[in-house]
Backbone as CSV, one residue per row, in Angstrom:
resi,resn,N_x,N_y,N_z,CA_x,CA_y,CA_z,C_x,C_y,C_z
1,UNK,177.957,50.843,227.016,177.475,51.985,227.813,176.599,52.888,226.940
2,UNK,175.270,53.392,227.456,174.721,54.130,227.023,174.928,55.601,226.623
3,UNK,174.817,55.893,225.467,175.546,57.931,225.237,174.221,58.116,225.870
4,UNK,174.303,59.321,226.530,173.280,60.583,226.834,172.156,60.926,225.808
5,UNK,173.089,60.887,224.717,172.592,61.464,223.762,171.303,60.464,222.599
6,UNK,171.527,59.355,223.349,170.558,58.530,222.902,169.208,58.608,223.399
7,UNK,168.934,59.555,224.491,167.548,59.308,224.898,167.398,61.701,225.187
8,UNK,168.698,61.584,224.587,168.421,63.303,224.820,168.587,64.140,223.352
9,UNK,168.001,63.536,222.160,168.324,64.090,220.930,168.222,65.799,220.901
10,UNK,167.770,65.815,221.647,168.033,68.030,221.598,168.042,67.978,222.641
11,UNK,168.787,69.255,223.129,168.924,69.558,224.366,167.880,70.335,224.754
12,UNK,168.077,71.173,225.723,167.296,71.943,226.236,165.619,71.631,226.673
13,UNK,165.221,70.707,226.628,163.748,70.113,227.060,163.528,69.891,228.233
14,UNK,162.305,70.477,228.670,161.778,69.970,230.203,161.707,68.546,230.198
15,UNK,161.329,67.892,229.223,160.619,66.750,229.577,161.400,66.307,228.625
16,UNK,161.626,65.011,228.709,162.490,63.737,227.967,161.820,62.471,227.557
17,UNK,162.189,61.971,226.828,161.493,60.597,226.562,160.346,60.408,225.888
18,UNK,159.724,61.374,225.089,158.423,61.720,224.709,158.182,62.618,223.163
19,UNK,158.868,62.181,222.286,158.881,63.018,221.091,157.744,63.283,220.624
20,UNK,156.753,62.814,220.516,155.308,62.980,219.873,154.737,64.024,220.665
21,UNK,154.298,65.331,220.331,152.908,65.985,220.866,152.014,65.951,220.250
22,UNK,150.896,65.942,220.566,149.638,65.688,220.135,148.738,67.328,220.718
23,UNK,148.254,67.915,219.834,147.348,69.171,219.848,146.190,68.115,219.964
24,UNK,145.790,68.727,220.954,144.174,67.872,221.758,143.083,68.828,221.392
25,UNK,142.071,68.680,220.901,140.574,68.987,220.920,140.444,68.912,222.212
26,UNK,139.264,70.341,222.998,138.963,70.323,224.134,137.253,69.215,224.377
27,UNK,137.438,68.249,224.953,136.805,67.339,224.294,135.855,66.720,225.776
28,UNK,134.709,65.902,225.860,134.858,65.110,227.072,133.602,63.679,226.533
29,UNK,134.072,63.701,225.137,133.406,62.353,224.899,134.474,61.355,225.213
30,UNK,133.775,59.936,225.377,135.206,58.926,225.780,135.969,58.666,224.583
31,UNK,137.036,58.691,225.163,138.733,58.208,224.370,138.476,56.728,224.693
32,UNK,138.202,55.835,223.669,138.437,54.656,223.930,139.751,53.952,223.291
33,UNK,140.042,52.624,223.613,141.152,51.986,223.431,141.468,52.455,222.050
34,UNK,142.793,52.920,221.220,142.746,53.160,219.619,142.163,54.440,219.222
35,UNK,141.696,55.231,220.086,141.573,56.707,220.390,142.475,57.106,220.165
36,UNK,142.590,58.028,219.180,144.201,58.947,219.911,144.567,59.864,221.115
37,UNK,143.033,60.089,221.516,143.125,60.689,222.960,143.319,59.951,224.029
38,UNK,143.348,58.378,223.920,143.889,57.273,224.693,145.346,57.407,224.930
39,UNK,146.051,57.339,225.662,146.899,57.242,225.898,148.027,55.812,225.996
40,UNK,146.994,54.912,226.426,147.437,53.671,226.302,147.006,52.764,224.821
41,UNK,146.922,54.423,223.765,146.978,53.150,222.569,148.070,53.243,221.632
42,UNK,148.969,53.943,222.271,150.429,53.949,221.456,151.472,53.687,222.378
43,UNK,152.098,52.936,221.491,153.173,52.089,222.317,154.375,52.347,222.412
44,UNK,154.680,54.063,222.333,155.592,55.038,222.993,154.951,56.184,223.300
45,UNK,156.035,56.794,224.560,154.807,57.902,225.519,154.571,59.091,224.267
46,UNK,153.478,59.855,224.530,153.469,60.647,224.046,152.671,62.495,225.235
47,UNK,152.927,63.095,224.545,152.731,64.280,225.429,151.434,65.133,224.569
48,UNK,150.722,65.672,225.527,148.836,66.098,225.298,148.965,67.630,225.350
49,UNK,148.698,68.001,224.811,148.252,69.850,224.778,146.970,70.051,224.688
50,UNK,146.027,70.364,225.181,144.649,70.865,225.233,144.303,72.175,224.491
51,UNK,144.216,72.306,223.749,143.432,73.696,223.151,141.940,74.259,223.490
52,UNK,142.296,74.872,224.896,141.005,75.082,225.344,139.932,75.921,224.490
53,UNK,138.671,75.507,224.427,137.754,76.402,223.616,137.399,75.783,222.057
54,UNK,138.622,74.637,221.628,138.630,74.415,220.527,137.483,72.572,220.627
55,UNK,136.209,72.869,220.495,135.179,71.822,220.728,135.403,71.065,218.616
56,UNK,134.723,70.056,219.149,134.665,69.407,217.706,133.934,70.076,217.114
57,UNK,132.830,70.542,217.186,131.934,71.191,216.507,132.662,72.283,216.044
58,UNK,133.553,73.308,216.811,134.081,74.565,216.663,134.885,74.447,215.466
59,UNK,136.117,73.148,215.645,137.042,72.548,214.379,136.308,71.940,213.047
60,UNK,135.357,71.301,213.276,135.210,70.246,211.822,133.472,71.289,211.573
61,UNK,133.166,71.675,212.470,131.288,72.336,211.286,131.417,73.743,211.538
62,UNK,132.155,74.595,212.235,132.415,75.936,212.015,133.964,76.276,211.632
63,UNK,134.593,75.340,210.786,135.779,75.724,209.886,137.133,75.823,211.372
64,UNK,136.751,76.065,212.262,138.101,76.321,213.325,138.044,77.782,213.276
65,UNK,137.246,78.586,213.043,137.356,79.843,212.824,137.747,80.942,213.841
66,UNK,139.062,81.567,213.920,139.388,82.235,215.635,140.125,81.271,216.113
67,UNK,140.732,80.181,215.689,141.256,79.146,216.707,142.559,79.229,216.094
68,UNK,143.451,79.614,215.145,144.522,79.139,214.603,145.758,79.929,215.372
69,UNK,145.541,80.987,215.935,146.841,81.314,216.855,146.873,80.782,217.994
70,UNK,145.884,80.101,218.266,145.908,79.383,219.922,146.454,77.893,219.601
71,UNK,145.696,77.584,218.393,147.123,75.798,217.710,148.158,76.258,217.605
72,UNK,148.714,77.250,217.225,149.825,77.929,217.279,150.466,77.820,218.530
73,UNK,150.188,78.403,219.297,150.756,78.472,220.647,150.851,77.558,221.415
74,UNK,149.897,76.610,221.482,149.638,75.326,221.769,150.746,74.631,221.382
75,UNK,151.714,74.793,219.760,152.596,73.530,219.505,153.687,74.266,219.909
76,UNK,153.459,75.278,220.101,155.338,75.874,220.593,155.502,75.598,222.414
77,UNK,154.244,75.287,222.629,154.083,75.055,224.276,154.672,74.100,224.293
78,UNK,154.454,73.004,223.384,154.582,71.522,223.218,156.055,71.568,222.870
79,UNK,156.891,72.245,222.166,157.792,71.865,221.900,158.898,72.628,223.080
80,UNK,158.336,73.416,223.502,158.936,73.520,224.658,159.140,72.692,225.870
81,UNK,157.869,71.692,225.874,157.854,70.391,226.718,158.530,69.715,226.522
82,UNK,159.221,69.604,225.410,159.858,68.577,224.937,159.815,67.674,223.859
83,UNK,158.529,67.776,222.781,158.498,67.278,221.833,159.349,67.447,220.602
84,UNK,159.615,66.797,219.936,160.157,66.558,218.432,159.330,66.973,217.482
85,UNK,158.339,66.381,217.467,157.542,66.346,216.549,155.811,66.535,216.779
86,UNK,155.245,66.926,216.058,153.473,67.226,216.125,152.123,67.116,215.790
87,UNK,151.134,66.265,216.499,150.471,65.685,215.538,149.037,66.381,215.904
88,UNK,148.060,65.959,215.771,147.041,66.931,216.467,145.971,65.419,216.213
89,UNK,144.743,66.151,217.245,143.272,64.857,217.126,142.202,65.449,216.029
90,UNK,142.602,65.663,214.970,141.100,66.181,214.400,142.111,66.346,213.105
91,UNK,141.820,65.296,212.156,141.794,65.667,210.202,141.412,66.595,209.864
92,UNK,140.532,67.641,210.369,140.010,69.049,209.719,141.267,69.970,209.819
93,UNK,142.141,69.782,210.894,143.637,70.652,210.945,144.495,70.614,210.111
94,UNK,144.002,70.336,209.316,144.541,70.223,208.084,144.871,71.561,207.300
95,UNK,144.083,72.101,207.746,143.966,73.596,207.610,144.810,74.684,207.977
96,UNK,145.310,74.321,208.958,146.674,74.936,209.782,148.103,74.287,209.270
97,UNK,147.766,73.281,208.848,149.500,72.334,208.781,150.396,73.197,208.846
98,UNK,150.371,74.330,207.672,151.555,75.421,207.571,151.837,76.190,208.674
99,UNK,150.745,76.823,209.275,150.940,77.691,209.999,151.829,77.081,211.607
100,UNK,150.999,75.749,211.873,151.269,75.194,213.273,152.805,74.816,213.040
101,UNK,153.203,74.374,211.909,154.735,74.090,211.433,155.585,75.432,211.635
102,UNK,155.341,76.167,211.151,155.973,77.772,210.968,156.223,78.030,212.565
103,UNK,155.378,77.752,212.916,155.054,78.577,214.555,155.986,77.641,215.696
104,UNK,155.699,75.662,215.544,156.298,75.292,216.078,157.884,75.078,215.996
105,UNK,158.139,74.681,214.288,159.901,74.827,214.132,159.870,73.454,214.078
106,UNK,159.460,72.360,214.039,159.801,71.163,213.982,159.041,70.224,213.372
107,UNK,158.772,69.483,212.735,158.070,68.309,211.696,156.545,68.337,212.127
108,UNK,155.470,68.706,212.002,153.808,68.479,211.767,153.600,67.764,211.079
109,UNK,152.695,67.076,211.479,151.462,66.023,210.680,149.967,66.343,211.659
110,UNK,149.712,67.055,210.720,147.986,67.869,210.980,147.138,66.987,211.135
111,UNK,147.221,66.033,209.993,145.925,65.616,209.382,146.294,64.114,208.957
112,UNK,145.199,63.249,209.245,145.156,62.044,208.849,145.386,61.674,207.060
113,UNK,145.175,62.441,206.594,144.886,63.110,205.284,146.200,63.044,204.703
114,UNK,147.143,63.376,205.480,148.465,64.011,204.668,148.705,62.478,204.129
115,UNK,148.440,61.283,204.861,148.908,59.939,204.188,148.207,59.958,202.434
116,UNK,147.801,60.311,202.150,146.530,59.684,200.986,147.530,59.935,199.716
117,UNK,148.698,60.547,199.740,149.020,60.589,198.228,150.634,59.518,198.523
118,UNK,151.082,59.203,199.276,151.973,57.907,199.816,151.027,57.012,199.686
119,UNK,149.996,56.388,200.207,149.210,55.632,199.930,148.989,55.653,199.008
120,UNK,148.162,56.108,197.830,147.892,56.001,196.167,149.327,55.826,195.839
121,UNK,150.757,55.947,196.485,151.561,55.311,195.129,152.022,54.070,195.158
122,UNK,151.197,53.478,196.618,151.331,51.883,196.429,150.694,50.742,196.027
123,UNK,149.514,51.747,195.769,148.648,51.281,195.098,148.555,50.862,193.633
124,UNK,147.751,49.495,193.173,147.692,49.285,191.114,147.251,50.083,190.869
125,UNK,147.579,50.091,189.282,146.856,51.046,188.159,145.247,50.787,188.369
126,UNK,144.901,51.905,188.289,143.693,51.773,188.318,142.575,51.502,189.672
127,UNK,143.396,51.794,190.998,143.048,52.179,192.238,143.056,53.143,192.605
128,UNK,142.536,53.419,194.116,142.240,54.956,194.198,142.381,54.948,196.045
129,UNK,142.692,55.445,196.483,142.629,55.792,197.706,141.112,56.515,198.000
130,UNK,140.477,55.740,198.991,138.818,56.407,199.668,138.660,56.768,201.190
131,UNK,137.717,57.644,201.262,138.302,58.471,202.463,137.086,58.775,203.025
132,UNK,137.011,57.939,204.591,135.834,58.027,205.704,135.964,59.018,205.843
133,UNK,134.875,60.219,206.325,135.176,61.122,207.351,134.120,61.503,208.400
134,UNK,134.164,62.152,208.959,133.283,62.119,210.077,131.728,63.442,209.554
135,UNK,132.866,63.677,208.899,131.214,64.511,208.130,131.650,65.558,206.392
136,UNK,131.728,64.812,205.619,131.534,65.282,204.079,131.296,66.528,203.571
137,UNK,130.145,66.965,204.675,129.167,68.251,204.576,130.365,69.544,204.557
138,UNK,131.247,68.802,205.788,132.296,69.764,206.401,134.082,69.944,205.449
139,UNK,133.634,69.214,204.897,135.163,68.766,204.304,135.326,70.344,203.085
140,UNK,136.172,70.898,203.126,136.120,71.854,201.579,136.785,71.484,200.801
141,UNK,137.679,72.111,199.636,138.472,72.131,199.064,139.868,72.508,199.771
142,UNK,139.627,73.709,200.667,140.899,73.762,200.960,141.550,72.697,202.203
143,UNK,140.608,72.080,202.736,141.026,71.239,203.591,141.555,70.175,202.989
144,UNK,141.218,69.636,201.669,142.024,68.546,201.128,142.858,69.246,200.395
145,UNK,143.389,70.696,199.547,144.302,71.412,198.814,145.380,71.655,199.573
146,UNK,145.036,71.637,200.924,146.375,72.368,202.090,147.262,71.316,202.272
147,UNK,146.985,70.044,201.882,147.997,68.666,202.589,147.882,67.876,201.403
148,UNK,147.882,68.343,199.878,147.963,67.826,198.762,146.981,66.405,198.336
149,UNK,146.042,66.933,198.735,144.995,65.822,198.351,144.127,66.092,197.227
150,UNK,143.978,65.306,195.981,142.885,65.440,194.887,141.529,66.029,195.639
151,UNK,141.367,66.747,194.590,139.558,67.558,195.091,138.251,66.466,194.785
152,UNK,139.277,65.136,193.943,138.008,64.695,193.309,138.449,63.185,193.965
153,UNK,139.053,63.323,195.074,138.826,62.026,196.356,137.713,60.945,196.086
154,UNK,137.497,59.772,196.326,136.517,59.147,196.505,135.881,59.556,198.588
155,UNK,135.318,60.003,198.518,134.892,60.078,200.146,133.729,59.960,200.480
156,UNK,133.151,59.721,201.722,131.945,59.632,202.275,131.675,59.996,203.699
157,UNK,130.969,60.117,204.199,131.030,60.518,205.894,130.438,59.495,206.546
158,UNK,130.049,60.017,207.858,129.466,58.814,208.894,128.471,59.641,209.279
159,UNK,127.736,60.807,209.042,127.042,61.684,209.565,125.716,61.170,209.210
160,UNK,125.129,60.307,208.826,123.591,59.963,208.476,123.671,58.390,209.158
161,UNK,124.897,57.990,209.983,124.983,56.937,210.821,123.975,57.087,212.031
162,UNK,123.875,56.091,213.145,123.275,55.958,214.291,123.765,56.770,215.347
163,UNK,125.494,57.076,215.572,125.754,57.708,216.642,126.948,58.094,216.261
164,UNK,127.878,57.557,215.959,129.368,58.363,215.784,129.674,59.559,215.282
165,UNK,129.043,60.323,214.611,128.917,61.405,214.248,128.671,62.507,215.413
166,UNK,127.502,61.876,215.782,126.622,63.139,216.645,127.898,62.821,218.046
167,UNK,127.597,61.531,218.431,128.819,61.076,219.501,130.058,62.045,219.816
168,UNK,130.581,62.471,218.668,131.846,63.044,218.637,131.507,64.863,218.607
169,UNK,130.773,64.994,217.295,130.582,66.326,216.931,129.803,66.998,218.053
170,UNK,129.090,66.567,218.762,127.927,66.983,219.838,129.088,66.746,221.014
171,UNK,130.051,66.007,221.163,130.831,65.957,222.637,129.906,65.702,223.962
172,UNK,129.159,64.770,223.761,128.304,64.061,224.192,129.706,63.224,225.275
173,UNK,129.022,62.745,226.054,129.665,62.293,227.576,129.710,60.176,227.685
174,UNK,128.683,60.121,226.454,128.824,58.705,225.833,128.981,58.461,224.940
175,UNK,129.508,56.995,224.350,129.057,56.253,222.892,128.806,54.830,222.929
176,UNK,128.217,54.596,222.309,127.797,53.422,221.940,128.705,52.456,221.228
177,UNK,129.089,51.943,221.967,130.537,51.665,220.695,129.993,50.590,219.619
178,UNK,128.975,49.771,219.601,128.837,49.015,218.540,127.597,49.684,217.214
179,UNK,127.565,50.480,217.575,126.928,51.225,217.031,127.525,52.393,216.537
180,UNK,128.377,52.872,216.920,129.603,53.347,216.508,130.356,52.157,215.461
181,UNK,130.453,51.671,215.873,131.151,50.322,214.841,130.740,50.211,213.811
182,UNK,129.187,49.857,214.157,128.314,49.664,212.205,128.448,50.601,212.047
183,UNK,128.661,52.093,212.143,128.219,53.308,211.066,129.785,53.574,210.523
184,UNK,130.552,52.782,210.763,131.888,53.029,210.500,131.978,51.769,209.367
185,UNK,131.271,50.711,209.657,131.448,49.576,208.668,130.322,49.831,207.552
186,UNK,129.062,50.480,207.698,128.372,51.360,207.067,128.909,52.280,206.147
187,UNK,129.567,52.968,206.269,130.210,53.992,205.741,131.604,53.134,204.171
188,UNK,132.037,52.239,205.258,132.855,52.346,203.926,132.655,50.936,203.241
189,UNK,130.882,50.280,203.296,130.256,49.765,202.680,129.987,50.314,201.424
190,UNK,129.380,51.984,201.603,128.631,52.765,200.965,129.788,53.037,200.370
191,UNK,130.838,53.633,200.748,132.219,53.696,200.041,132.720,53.327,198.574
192,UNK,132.875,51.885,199.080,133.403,51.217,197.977,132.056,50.892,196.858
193,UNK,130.694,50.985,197.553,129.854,50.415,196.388,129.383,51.777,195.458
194,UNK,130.037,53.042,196.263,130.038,54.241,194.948,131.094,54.230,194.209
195,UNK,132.119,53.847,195.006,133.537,53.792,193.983,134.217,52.830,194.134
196,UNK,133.923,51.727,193.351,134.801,50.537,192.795,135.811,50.168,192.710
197,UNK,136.436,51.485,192.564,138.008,51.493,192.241,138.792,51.587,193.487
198,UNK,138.109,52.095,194.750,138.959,51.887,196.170,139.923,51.026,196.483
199,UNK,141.298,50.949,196.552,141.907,49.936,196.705,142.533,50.147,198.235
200,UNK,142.208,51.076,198.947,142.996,51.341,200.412,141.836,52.459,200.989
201,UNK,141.833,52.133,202.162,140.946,53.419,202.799,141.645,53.633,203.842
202,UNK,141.716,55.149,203.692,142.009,56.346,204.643,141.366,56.939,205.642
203,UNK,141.328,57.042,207.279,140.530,57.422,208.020,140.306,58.916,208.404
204,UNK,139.992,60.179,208.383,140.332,61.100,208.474,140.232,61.675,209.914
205,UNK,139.471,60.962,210.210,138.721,61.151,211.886,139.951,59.778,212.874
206,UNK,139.992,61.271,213.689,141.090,60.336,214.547,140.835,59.390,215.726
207,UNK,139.226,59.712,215.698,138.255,58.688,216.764,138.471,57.597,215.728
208,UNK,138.432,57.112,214.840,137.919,56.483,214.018,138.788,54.763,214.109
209,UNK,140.263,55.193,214.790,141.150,54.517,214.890,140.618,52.674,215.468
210,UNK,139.680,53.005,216.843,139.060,51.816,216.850,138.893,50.776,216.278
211,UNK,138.171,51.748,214.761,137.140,50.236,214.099,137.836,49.973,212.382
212,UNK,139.235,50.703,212.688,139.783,50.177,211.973,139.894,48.559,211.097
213,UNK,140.227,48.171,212.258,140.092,46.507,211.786,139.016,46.025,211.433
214,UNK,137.825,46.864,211.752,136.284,46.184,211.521,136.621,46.276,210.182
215,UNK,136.844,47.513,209.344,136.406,48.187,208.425,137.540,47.091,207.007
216,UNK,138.546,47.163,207.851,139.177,45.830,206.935,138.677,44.514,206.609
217,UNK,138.126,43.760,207.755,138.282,42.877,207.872,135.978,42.568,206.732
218,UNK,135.749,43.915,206.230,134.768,44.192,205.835,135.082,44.325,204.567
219,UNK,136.111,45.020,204.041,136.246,44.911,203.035,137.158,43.917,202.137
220,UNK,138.199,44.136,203.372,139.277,43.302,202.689,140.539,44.100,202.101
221,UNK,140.364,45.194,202.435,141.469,46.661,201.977,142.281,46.928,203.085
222,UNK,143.324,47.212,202.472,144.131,48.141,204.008,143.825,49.277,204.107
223,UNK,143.679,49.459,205.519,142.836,50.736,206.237,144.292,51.780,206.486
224,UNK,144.013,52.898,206.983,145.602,53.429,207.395,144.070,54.579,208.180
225,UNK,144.968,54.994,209.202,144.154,56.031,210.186,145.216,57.231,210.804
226,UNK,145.042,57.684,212.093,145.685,58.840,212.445,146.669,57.766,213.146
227,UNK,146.844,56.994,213.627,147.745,55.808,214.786,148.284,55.424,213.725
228,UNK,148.393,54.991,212.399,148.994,54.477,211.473,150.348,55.588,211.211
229,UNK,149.359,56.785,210.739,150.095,57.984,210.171,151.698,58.224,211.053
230,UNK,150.915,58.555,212.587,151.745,59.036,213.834,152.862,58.267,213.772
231,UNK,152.033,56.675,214.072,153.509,55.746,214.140,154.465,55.847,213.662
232,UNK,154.156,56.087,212.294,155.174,56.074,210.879,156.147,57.522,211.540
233,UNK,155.554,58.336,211.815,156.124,59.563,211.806,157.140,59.524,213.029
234,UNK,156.249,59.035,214.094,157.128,58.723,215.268,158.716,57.883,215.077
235,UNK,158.260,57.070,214.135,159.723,56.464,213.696,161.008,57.280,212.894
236,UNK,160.867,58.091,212.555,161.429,59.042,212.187,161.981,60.446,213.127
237,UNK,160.992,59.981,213.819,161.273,61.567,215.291,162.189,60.400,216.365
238,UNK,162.106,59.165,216.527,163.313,58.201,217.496,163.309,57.387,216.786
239,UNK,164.132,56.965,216.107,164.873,55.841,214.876,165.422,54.607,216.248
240,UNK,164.985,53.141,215.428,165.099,52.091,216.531,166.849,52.340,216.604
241,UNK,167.303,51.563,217.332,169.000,51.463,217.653,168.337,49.590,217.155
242,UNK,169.642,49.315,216.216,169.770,47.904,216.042,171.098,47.642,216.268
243,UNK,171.435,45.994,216.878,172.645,45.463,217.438,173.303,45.097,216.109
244,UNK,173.986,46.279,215.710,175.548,46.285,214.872,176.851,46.580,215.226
């Protein structure tokens, strides 16, 4: 017989069955399959918060500036829905981790980013964790200092690509997806042939999840993205039940 308590780990929640929230970018480019704004690309439910006002452009090329009490409010909404745990669509939130944690009360993962120093320790001597992002220009110091990332990263962007950049940052109403594809297999071409020492690449952009496999199956490295990160985390917010 089933306990209650197996599908009701805290009480008090509107909603059940759904530990993951996800802080949404107010967005209306397409979520494709491996999107994290897809819904059907994780293979437990998860629950959407919209942060109205908060455009890609607003988060990743004007810093998020004015937006951090409304992520705020946004994850305590969420955990009032019923979530466990909190993840958001945009690696630049990285910036908030503390605050959206403080505010919500329960486990955050901001940023695609937070993987990169777990990753470097599985890595050989003499590897390095390298890091796509959707635009370089935008990245600071404190965005990689806030979630314990080296300042002196191997990274590169996609912003001098054909479309994924503008695609996302512009919230443009299309994409091109194979063209989107090369500037993603582009990118961490250029990657590894500035830094040699790459032994794993990190996605920071949570669109980016797609062309994951391209980007492996290009280099030959394991990729890890925002769907990688979540999963992991998700396993920890509902632990499997095994027959003992």
């Amino acid at each position: 017989m089933t306990d209650i308590n197996e599908t009701a780990p805290r009480p008090g929640k509107t909603i059940y069955g759904a530990s993951l929230g996800i802080l949404s970018l107010d967005t209306k480019f397409p979520r494709i399959h491996g999107d994290i704004g897809n819904a059907e690309t994780w293979p437990f439910p998860v629950l959407y918060k919209i942060v109205e006002g908060a455009s890609p452009d607003m988060v990743v090329r004007k810093g998020a500036r004015g937006l951090k009490e409304y992520f705020m409010q946004a994850a305590k909404d969420l955990v009032s829905m019923g979530a466990d745990g909190i993840g958001t669509t945009c690696g630049f939130l990285s910036l908030f981790q503390d605050d959206i944690a403080e505010a919500a009360g329960v486990p955050v993962a901001s940023s695609s980013l937070m993987q990169i120093p777990w990753v470097q320790s599985t890595l050989p001597p003499g590897k390095r964790v390298g890091v796509i992002t959707i635009s370089k220009e935008s990245v600071t110091p404190e965005h990689l200092e806030s979630v314990g990332v080296p300042l002196d990263i191997p990274l590169v962007g996609t912003e001098n690509g054909k479309t994924f950049t503008a695609s996302v940052l512009d919230d443009g109403d299309s994409m091109n997806v194979e063209l989107a594809r090369e500037d993603l297999v582009t990118a961490a071409n250029e990657l590894v042939g500035a830094y040699p020492e790459v032994g794993a690449v990190v996605l920071e952009c949570t669109n980016m999840g797609p062309f994951s496999k391209d980007i492996n199956l290009a280099l030959g490295l394991p990729v890890y993205d925002v769907i990688s990160y979540l999963t992991w985390f998700h396993a920890g917010l509902r632990p499997q039940r095994y027959r003992v």
